[in-house]
N, C-alpha and C positions, 0 to 999 in steps of 0.2 A: 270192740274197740281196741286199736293197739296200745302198749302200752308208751308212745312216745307220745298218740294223739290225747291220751288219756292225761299226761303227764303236761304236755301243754296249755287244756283244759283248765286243768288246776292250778297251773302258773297265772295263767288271764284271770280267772276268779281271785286268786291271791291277792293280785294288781291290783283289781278292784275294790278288793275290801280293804285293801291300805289306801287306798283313796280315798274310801269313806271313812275310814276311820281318821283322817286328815281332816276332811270335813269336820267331823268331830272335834277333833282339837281344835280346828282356826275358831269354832264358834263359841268352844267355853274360855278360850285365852283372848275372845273378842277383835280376834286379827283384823287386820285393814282387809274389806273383803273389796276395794278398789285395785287393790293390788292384783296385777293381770295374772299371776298363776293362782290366786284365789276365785278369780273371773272362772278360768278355765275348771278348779276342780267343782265350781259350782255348777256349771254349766253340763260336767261329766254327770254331776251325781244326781242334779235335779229331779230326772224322771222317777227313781227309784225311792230318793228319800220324802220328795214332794207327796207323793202316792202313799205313804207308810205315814205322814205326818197328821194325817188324820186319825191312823190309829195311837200312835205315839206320839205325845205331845210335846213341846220344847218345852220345858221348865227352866224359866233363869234363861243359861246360859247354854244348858244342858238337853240336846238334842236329843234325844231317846229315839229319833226315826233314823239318824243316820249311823248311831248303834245298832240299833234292830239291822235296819237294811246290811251291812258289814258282816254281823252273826247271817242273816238268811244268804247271804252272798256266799258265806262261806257254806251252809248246809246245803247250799245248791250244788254244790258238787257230786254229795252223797245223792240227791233225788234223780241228779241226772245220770249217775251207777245201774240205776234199781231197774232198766230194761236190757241190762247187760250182764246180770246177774252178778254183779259184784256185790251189793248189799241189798240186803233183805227188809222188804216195807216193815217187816215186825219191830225193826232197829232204828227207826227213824227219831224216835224220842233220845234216843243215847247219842246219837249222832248231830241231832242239835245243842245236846249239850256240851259233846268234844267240840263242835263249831264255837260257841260260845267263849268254851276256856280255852280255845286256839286266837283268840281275838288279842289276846295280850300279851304272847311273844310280837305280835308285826306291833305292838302299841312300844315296845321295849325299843326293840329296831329303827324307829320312829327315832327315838331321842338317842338312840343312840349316832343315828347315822345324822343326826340334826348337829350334834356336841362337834362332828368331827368335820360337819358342812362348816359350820361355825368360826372351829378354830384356822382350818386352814386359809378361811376368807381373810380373817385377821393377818399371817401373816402374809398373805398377798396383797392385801388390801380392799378387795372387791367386796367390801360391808354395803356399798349403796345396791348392787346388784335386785331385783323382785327378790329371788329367789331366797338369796340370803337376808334379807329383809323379814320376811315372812316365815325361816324358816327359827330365825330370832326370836320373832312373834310366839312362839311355839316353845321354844327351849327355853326362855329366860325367866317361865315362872319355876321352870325345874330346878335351871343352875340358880336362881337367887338364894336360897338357903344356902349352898354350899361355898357362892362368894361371899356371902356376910361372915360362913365361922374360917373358911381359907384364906386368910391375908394374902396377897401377889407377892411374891419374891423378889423386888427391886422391878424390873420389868417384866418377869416371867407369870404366868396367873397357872399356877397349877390344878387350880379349883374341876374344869374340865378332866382331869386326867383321875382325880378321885369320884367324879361325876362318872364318868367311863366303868369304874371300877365298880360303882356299888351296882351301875346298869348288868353288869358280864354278872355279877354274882347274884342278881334279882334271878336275872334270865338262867343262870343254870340250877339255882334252890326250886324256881317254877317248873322248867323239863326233870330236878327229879320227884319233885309231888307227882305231876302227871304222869311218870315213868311207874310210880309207885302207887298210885289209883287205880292204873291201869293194867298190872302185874299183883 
């Protein structure tokens, strides 16, 4: 396989496990799952977590099959390598568990790209939007701590911009663990 086909492969698998791992989020932040891009990522992820939810069971809030499916989503990449001799079946256990702690840089990206959906709706105005709605749904249990101890600066709410801040320095302390587990 080329490496552009191989290269778009693992962008589609990406998608997908940021999809489910969306899933994930709308059901432990209890989203409005009437809400039509809720409809839809239900509708995407159905086959995959439906199927796994019998091994994994929802607790609470907390979907354990549409985690699971998101981790194998992403270890499918490596299984579908292994007749192309890029990884070796001996590795499969090490590589579901890089799948695994790959799962929470796109969970970072998530709220991160959520703060920025967020702000800019504000000052456009477009807050009734689904999209922005839901993706509200999603960020506001994140940013509530940091609006309760960041008072708003007369009209301004900076709270977002140190939310942003501590998201870039989660995400780069995590790439260098992993840089440093893996070295």
């Amino acid at each position: 396989m080329e490496n552009g086909a191989i290269n778009v492969l693992r962008y589609l698998l990406d998608f997908y496990a940021t999809v489910l791992l969306i899933r994930f989020l709308l059901q432990i932040v209890q989203a409005d799952f009437f809400n039509p891009i809720s409809q839809i990522i239900l509708k995407i992820t159905a086959p995959l977590v439906e199927t796994l939810n019998k091994i994994f069971p929802t607790i609470k809030n907390f979907n354990s099959a549409a985690l699971a499916s998101a981790i194998l989503v992403k270890w499918s990449f490596f299984l579908i390598l292994i007749p192309f001799g890029n990884v070796i079946p001996s590795q499969l256990g090490l590589f579901l568990f890089i799948a695994a702690i790959s799962i929470v840089e796109p969970l970072i990206q998530i709220y991160l790209y959520g703060i920025l959906i967020i702000a800019l709706s504000s000052w456009i105005g477009g807050s009734s939007h689904p999209i922005v709605r839901l993706t509200s749904q999603i960020i506001d249990p994140y940013m509530k701590p940091f609006r309760n101890i960041i008072p708003p600066i007369g009209m301004i709410d900076i709270s977002p911009m140190v939310a942003i801040l501590v998201l870039i320095f989660a995400e780069t302390q995590f790439q260098r663990f992993v840089n440093n587990m893996m070295f």
